[in-house]
C-alpha positions as CSV (number, residue, x, y, z in Angstrom):
1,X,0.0,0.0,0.0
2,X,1.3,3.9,-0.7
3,X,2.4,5.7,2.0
4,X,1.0,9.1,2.0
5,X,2.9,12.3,2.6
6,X,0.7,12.9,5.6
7,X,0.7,10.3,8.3
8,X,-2.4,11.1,10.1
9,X,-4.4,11.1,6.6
10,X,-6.1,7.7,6.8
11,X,-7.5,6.8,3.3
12,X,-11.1,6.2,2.8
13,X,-12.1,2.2,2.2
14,X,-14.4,1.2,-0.7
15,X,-16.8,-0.1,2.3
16,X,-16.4,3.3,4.0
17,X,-17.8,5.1,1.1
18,X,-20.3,3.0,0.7
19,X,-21.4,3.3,4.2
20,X,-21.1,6.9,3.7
21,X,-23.5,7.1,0.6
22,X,-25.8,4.9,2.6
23,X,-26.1,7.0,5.1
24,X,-26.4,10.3,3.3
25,X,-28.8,9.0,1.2
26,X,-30.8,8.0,4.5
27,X,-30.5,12.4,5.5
28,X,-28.1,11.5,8.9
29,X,-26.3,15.0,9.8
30,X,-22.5,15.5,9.0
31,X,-21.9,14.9,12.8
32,X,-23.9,11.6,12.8
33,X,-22.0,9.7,9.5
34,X,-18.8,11.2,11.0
35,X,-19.4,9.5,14.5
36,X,-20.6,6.3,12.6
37,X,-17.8,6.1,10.7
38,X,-14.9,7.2,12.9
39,X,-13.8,10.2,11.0
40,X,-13.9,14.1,11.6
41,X,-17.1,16.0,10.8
42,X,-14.3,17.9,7.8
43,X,-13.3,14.5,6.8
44,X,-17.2,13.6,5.9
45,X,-18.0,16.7,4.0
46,X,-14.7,16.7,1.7
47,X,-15.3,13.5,1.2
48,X,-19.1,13.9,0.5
49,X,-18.3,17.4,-2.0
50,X,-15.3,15.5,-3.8
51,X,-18.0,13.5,-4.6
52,X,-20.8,15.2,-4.9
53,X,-22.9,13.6,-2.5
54,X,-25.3,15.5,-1.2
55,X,-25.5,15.8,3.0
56,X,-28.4,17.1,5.0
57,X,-27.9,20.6,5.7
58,X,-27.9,21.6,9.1
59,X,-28.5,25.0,10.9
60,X,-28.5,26.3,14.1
61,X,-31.9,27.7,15.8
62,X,-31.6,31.2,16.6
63,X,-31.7,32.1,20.6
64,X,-34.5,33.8,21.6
């Protein structure tokens, strides 16, 4: 297997993926496929726009 230039990189698995398109397509939150998959919240939504998978967009409620 290639080593990358960054150490901590950990390269995404074909099952990975897979998990992650099964999940997006299922409208789990950035935050949730992350935590299922053991990667950073960044790591799912470079992944998912290199891609162009489409995640659930999330927002904030406004305090009162």
């Amino acid at each position: 297997m290639d080593q990358s230039r960054y150490p901590l990189v950990r390269r995404w698995t074909p099952e990975e993926h897979a998990r992650l398109l099964e999940l997006a397509a299922a409208g789990s939150r950035p935050d949730e496929i992350a935590r299922a998959l053991g990667r950073t919240e960044a790591a799912v939504r470079g992944r998912a726009h290199l891609h162009n998978i489409p995640l659930r967009m999330v927002t904030q409620k406004r305090r009162s």
